[in-house]
C-alpha beads as a LAMMPS data file, in Angstrom:
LAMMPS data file: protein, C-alpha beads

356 atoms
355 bonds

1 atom types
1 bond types

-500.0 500.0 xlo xhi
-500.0 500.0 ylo yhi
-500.0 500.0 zlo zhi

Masses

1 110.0

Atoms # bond

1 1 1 -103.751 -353.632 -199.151
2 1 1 -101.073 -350.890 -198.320
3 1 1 -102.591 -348.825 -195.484
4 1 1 -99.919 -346.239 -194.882
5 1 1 -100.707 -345.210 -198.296
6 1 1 -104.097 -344.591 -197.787
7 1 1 -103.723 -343.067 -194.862
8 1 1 -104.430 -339.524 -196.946
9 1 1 -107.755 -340.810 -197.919
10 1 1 -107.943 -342.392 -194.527
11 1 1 -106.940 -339.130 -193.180
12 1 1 -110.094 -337.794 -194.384
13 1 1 -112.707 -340.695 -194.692
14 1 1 -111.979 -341.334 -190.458
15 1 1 -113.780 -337.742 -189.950
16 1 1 -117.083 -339.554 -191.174
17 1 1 -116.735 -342.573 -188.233
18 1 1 -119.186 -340.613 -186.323
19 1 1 -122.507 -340.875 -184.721
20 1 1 -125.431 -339.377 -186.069
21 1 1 -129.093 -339.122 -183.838
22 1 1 -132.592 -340.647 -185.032
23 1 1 -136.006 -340.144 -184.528
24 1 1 -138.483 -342.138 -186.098
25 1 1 -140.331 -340.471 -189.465
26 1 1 -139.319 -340.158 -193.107
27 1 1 -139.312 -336.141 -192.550
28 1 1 -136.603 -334.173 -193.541
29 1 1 -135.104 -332.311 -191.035
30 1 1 -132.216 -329.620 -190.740
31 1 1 -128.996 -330.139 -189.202
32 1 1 -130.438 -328.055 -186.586
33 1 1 -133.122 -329.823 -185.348
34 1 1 -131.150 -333.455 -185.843
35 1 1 -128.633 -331.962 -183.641
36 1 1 -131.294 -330.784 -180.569
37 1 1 -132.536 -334.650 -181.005
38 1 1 -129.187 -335.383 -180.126
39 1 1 -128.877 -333.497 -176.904
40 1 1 -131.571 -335.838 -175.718
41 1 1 -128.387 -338.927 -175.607
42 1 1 -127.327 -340.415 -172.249
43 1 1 -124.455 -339.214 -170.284
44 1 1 -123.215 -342.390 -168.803
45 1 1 -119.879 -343.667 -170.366
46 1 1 -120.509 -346.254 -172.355
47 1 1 -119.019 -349.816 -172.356
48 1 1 -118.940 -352.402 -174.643
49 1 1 -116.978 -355.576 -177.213
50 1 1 -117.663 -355.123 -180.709
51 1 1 -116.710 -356.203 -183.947
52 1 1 -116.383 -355.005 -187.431
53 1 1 -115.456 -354.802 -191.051
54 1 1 -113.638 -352.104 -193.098
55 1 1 -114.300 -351.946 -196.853
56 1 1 -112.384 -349.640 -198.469
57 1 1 -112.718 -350.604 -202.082
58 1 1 -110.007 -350.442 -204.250
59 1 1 -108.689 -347.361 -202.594
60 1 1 -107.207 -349.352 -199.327
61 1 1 -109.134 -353.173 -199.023
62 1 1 -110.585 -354.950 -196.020
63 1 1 -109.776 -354.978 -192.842
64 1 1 -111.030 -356.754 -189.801
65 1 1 -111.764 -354.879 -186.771
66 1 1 -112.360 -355.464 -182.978
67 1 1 -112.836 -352.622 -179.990
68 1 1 -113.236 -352.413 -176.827
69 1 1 -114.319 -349.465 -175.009
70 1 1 -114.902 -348.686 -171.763
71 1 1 -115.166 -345.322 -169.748
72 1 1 -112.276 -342.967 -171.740
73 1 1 -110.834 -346.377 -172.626
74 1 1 -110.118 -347.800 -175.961
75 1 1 -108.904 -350.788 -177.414
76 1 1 -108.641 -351.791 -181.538
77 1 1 -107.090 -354.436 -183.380
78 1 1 -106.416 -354.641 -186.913
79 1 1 -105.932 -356.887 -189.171
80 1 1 -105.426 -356.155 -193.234
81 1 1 -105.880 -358.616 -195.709
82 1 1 -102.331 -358.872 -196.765
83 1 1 -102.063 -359.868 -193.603
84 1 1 -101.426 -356.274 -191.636
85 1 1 -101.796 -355.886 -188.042
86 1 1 -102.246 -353.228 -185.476
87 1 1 -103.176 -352.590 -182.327
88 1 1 -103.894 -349.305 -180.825
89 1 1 -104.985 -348.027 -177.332
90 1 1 -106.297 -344.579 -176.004
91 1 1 -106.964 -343.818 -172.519
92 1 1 -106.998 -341.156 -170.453
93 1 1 -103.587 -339.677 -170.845
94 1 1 -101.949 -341.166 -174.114
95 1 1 -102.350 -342.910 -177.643
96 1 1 -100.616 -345.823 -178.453
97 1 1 -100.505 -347.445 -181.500
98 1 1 -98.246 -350.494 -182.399
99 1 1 -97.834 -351.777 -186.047
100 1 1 -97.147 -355.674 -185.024
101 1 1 -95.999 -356.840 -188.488
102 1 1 -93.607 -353.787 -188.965
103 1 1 -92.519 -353.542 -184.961
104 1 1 -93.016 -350.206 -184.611
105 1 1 -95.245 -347.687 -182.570
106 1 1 -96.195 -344.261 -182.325
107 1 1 -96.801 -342.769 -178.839
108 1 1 -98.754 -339.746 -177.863
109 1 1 -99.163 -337.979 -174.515
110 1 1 -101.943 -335.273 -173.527
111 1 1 -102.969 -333.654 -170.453
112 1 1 -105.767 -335.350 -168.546
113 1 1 -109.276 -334.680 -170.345
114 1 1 -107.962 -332.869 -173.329
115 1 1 -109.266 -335.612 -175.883
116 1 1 -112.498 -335.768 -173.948
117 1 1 -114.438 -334.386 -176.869
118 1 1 -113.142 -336.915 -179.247
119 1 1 -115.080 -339.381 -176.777
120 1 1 -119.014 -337.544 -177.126
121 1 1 -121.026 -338.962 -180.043
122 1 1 -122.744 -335.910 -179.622
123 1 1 -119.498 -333.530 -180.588
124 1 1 -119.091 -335.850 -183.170
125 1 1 -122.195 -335.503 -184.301
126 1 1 -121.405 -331.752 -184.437
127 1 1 -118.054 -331.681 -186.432
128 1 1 -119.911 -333.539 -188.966
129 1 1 -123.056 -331.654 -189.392
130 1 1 -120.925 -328.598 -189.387
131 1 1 -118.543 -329.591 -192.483
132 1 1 -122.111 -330.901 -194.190
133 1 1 -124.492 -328.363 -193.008
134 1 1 -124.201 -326.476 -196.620
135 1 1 -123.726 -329.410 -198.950
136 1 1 -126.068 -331.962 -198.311
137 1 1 -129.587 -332.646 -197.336
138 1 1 -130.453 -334.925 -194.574
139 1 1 -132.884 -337.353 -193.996
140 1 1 -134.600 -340.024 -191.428
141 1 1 -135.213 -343.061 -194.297
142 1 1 -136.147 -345.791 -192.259
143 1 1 -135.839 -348.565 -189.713
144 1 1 -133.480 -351.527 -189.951
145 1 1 -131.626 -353.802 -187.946
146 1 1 -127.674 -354.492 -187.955
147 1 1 -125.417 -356.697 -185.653
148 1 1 -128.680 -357.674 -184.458
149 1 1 -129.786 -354.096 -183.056
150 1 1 -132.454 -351.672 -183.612
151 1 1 -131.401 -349.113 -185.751
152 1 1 -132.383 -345.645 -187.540
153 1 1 -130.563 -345.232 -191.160
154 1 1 -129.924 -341.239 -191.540
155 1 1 -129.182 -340.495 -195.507
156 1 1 -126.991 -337.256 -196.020
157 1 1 -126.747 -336.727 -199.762
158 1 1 -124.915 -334.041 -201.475
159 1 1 -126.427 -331.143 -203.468
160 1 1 -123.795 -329.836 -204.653
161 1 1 -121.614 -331.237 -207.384
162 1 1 -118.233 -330.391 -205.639
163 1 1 -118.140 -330.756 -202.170
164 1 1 -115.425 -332.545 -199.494
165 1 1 -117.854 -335.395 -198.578
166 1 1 -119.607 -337.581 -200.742
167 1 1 -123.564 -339.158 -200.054
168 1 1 -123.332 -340.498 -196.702
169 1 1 -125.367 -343.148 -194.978
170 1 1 -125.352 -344.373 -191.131
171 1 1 -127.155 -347.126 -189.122
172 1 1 -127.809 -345.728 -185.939
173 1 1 -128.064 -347.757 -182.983
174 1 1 -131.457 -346.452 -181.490
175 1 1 -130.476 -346.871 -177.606
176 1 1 -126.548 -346.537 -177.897
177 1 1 -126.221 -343.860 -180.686
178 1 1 -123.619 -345.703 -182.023
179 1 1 -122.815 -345.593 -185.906
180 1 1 -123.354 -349.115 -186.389
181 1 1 -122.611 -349.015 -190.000
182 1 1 -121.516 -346.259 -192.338
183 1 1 -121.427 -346.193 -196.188
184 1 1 -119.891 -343.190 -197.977
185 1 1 -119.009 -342.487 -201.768
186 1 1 -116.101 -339.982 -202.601
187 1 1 -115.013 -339.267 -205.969
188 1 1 -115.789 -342.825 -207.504
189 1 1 -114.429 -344.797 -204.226
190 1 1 -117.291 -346.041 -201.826
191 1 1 -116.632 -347.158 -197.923
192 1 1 -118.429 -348.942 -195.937
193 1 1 -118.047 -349.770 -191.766
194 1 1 -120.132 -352.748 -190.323
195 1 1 -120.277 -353.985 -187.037
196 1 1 -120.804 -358.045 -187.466
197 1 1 -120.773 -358.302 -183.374
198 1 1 -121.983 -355.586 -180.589
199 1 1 -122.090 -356.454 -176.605
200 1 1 -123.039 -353.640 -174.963
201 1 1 -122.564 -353.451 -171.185
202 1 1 -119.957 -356.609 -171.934
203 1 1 -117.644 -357.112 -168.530
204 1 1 -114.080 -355.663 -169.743
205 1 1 -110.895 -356.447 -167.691
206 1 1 -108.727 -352.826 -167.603
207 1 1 -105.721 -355.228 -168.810
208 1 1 -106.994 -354.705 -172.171
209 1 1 -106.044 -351.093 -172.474
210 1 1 -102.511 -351.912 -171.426
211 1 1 -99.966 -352.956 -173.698
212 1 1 -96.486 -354.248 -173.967
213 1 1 -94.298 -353.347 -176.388
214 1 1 -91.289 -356.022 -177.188
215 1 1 -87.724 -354.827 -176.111
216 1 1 -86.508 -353.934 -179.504
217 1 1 -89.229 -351.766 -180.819
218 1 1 -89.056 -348.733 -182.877
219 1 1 -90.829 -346.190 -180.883
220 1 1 -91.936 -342.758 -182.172
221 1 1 -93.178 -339.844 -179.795
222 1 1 -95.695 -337.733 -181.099
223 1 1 -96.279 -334.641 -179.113
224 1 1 -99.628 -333.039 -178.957
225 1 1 -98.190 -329.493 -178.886
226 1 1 -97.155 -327.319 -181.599
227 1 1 -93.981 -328.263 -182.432
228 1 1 -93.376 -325.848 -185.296
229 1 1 -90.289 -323.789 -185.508
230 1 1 -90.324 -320.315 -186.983
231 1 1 -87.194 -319.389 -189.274
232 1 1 -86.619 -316.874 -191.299
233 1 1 -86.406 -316.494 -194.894
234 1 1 -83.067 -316.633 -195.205
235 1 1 -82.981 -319.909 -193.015
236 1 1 -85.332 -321.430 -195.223
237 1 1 -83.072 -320.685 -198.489
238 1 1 -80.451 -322.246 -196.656
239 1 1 -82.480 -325.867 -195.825
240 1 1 -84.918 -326.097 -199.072
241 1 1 -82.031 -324.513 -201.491
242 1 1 -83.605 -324.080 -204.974
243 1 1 -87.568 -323.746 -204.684
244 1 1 -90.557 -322.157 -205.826
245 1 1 -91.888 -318.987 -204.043
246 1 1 -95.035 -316.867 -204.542
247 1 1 -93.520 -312.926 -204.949
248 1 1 -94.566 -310.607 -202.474
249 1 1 -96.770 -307.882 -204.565
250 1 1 -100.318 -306.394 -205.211
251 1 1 -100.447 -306.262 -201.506
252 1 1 -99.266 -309.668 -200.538
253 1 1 -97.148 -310.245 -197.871
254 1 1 -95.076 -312.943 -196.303
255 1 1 -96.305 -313.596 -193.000
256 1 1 -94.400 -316.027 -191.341
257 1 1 -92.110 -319.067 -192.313
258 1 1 -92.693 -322.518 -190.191
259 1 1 -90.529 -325.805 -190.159
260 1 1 -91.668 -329.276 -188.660
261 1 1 -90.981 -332.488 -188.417
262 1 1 -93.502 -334.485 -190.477
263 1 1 -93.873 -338.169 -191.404
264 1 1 -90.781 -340.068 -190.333
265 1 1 -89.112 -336.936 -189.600
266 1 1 -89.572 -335.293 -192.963
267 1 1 -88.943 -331.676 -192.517
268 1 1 -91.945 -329.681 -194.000
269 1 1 -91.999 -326.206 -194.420
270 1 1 -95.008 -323.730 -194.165
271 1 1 -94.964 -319.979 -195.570
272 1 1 -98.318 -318.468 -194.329
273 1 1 -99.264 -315.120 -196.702
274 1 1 -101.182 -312.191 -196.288
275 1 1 -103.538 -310.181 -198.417
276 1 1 -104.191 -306.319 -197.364
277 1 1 -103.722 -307.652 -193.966
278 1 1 -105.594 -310.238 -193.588
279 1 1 -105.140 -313.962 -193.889
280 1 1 -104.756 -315.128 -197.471
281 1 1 -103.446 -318.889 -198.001
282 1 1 -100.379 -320.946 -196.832
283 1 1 -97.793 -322.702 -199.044
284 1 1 -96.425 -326.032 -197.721
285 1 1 -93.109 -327.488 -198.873
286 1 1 -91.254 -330.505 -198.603
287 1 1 -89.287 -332.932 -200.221
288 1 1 -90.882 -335.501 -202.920
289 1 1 -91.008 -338.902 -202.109
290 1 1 -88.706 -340.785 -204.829
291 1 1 -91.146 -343.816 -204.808
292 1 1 -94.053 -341.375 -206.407
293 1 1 -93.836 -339.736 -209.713
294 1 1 -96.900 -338.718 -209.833
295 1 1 -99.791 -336.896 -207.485
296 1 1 -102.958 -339.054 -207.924
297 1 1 -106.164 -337.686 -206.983
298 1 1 -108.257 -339.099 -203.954
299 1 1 -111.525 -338.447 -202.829
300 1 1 -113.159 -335.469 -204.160
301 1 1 -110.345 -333.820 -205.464
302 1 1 -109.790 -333.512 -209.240
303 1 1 -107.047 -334.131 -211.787
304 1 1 -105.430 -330.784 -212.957
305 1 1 -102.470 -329.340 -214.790
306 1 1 -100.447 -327.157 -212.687
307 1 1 -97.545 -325.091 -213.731
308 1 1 -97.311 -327.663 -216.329
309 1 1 -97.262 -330.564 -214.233
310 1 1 -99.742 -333.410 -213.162
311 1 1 -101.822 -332.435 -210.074
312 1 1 -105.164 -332.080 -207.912
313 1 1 -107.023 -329.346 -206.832
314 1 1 -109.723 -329.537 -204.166
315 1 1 -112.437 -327.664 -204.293
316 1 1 -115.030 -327.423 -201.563
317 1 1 -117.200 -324.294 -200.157
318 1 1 -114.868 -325.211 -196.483
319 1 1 -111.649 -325.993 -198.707
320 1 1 -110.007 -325.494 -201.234
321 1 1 -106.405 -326.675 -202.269
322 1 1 -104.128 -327.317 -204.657
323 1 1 -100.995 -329.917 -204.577
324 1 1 -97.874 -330.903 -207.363
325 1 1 -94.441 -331.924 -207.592
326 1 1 -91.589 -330.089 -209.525
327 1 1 -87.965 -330.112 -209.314
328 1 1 -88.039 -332.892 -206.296
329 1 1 -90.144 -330.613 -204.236
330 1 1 -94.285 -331.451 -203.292
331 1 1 -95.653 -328.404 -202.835
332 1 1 -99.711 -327.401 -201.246
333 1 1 -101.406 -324.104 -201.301
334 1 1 -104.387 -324.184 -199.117
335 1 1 -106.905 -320.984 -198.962
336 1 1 -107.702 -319.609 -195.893
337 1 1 -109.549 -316.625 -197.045
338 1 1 -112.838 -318.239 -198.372
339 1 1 -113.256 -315.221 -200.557
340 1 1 -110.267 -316.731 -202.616
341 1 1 -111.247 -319.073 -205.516
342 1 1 -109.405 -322.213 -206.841
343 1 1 -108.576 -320.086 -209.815
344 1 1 -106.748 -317.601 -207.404
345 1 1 -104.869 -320.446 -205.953
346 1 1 -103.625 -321.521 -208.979
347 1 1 -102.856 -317.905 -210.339
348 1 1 -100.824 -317.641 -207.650
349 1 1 -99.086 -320.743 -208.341
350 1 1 -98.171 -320.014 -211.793
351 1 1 -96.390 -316.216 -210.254
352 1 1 -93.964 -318.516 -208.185
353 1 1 -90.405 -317.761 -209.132
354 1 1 -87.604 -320.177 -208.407
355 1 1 -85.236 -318.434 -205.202
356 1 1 -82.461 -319.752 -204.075

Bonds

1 1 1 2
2 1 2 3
3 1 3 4
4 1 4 5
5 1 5 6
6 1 6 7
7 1 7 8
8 1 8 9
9 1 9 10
10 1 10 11
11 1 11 12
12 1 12 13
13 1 13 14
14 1 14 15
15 1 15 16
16 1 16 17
17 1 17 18
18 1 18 19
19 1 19 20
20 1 20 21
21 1 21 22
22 1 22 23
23 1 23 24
24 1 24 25
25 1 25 26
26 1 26 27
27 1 27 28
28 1 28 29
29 1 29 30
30 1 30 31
31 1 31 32
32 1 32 33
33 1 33 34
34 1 34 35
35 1 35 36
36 1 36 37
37 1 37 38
38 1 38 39
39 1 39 40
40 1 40 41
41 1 41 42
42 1 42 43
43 1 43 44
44 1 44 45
45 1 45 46
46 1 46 47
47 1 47 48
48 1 48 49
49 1 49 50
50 1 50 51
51 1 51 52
52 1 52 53
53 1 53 54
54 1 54 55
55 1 55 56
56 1 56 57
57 1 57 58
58 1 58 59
59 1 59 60
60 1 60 61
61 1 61 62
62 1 62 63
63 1 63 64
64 1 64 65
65 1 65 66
66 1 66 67
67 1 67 68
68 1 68 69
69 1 69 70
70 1 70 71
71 1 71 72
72 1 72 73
73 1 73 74
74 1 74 75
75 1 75 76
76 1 76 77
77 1 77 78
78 1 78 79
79 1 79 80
80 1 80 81
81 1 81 82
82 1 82 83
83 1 83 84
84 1 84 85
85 1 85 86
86 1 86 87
87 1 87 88
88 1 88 89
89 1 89 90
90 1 90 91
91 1 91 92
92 1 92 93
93 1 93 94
94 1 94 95
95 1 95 96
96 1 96 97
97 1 97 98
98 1 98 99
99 1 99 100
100 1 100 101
101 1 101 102
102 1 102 103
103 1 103 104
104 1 104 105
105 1 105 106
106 1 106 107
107 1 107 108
108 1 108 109
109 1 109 110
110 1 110 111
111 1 111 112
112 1 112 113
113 1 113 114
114 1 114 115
115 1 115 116
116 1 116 117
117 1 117 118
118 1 118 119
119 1 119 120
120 1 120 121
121 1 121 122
122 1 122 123
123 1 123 124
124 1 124 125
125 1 125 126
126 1 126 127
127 1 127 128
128 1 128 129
129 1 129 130
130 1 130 131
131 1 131 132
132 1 132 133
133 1 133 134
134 1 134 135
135 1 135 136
136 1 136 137
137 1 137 138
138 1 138 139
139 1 139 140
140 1 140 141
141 1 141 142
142 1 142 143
143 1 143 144
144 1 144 145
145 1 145 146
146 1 146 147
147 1 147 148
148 1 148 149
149 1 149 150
150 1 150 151
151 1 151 152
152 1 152 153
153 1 153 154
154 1 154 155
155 1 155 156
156 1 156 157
157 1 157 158
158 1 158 159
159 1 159 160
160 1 160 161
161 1 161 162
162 1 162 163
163 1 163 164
164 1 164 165
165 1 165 166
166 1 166 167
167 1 167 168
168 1 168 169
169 1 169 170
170 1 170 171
171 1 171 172
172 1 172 173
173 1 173 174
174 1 174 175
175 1 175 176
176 1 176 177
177 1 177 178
178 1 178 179
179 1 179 180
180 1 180 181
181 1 181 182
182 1 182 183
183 1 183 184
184 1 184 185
185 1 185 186
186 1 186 187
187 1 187 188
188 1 188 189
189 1 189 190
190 1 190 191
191 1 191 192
192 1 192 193
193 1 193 194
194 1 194 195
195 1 195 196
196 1 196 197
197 1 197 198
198 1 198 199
199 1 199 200
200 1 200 201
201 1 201 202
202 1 202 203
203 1 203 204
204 1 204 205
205 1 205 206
206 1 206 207
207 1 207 208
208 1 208 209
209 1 209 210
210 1 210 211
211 1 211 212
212 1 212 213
213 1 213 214
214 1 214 215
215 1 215 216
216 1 216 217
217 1 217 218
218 1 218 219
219 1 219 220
220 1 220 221
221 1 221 222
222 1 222 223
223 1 223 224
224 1 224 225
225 1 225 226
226 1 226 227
227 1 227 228
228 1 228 229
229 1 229 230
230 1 230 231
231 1 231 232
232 1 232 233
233 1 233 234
234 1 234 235
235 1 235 236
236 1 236 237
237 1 237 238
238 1 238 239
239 1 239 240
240 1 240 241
241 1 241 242
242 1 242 243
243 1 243 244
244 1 244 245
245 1 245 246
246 1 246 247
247 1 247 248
248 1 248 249
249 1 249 250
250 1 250 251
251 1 251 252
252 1 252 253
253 1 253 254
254 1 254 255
255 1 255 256
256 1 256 257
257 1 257 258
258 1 258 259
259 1 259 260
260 1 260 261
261 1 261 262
262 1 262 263
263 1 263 264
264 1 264 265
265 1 265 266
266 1 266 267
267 1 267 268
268 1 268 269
269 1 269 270
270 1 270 271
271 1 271 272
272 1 272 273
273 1 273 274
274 1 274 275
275 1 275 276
276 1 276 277
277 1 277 278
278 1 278 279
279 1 279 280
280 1 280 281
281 1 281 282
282 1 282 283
283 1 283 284
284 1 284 285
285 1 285 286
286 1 286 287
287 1 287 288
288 1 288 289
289 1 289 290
290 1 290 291
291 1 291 292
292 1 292 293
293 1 293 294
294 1 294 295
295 1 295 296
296 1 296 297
297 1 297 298
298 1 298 299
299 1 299 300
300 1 300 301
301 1 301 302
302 1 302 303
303 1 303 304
304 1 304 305
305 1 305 306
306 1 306 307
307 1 307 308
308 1 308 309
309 1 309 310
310 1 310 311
311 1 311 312
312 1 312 313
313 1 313 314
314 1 314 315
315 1 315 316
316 1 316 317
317 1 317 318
318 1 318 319
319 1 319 320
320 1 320 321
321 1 321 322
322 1 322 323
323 1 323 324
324 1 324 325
325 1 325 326
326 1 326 327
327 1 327 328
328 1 328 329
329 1 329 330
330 1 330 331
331 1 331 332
332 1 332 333
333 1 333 334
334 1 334 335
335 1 335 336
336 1 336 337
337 1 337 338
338 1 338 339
339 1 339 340
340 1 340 341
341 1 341 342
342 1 342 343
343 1 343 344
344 1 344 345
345 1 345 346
346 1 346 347
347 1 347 348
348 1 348 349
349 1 349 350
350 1 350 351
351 1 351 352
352 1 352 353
353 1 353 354
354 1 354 355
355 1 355 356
């Protein structure tokens, strides 16, 4: 299993690791009222060991997982069946993550209870609902037990035939509110989290969330600010050379240009456009890498010719996109006017004129 390249999919399919609510009939409810059950959930931080699997079908494999949490503190270790292993750690103040078999790690730092959000089931709970809210309906279906706990299955299936997330199902612990198992289906690919092991209230020694790193370590900093650069379009000629460019008419405008530092220090550019004034879509451009010839689709998005070359288009009521390569370049145009259609996006693709 090659992880880093799922980690798109990944990207994506992590926003489902959340905890849904439960009560206990078969009667379908709105996101609304599943949400006011969840205000109901206990304030004091939680602690507990647990263990669990990863099934990622043919998309990414298996992987072996065990956590430890306690207060703001986390702790996971995993392990890949081709024999990958990582170990990450969030506290208070920082991320850490540390790739054991390829000895490197990514480090970020944050200001004291910025991430403290990320910690609530119940804001979890809300970013979910709120990207599902319009595409599927959700239902209590049931009682059952995993890891050896009480638990409420919610069913969220889609009603619509092209949406971001697939049918969704979670096992909800019915005194923790933990997601003690998900299954979710995307475009053909189905994943599934289990928890095999769950000691809640477990004694954990604050060693655990500590970690050191051996001497010669690669060691990344990621910083949690904005570390964009505007530039100008003349700059941007300069760096990118020959590339495609969407021409500024029928009252579109060039906004702004943006350069950052992506994965392993890729520099990716961002042009963000205008329509009449108000916010239209973004193009994102930056170099191919060698090893792919060819943009495969993942999840829900779908196969598509673009500017006579292979790509995908996503196409979801929240988002819609469309990604190829040509002439060494990847290139994205993401909507952010939801009045624009995947057809516009891709109209606007085939206007792009090469610049230089």
């Amino acid at each position: 299993m090659n992880w880093k390249k799922s980690c798109r999919a990944a990207g994506l399919m992590a926003v489902m690791t959340f905890s849904l609510v439960g009560c206990n009939t078969e009667t379908s409810y709105t996101p609304q009222e599943i949400m006011e059950q969840a205000l109901q959930e206990s304030k004091e931080p939680l602690t507990y060991y647990g263990e669990y699997t990863v099934d990622m079908g043919e998309l990414g494999g298996k992987a072996q997982v065990k956590e430890w949490t306690k207060d703001s503190n986390r702790r996971i270790e995993l392990t890949g069946d081709n024999g990958e292993h990582v170990i990450s750690i969030m506290t208070d103040s920082q991320v850490l993550s540390y790739d054991v078999t390829e000895n490197t790690a990514y480090k970020m730092a944050y200001l004291q209870g910025e991430l403290d959000g990320l910690q609530s089931p119940r804001d979890k709970v809300q970013l979910i609902f709120n990207l599902v809210k319009d595409t599927h309906d959700i239902k209590i279906a049931g009682e059952e037990k995993i890891a050896g706990r009480d638990t409420y299955k919610i069913v969220a299936k889609t009603n619509k035939t092209e949406t971001l997330f697939g049918d969704i199902e979670a096992w909800i612990d019915k005194k923790t509110w933990l997601t003690l198992k998900m299954k979710s289906d995307n475009a053909g690919n189905q994943m599934i989290t289990e928890y095999t092991k769950i000691n809640v209230g477990e004694k954990i020694d604050d060693q655990q969330f500590t970690l050191d790193l051996p001497k010669d370590v690669t060691i990344q900093e990621i910083s949690s600010e904005d570390t964009s650069e505007l530039i100008s379009l003349d700059e941007a000629k300069q760096q990118l050379e020959k590339f495609l460019l969407v021409p500024q008419e029928n009252g579109l405008m060039l906004d702004k240009i943006s350069m950052v530092k992506g994965i392993e220090d890729r520099l990716e550019y961002s042009f963000d456009y205008e329509l009449d004034g108000e916010l239209a879509f973004f193009v994102t451009i930056f170099k191919a890498d060698a090893n792919i010839a060819d943009i495969d689709p993942i999840l829900n998005e779908k196969e598509m010719d673009i500017r006579g070359q292979k790509g995908t288009v996503m196409n979801d009521k929240n988002f819609r996109s469309i990604t190829w390569q040509e002439n060494g370049y990847q290139y994205n145009i993401v909507g952010e006017n939801p009045e624009l259609t995947i057809e516009d996006l891709l109209s606007y693709a085939q206007q792009m004129k090469l610049v230089q």
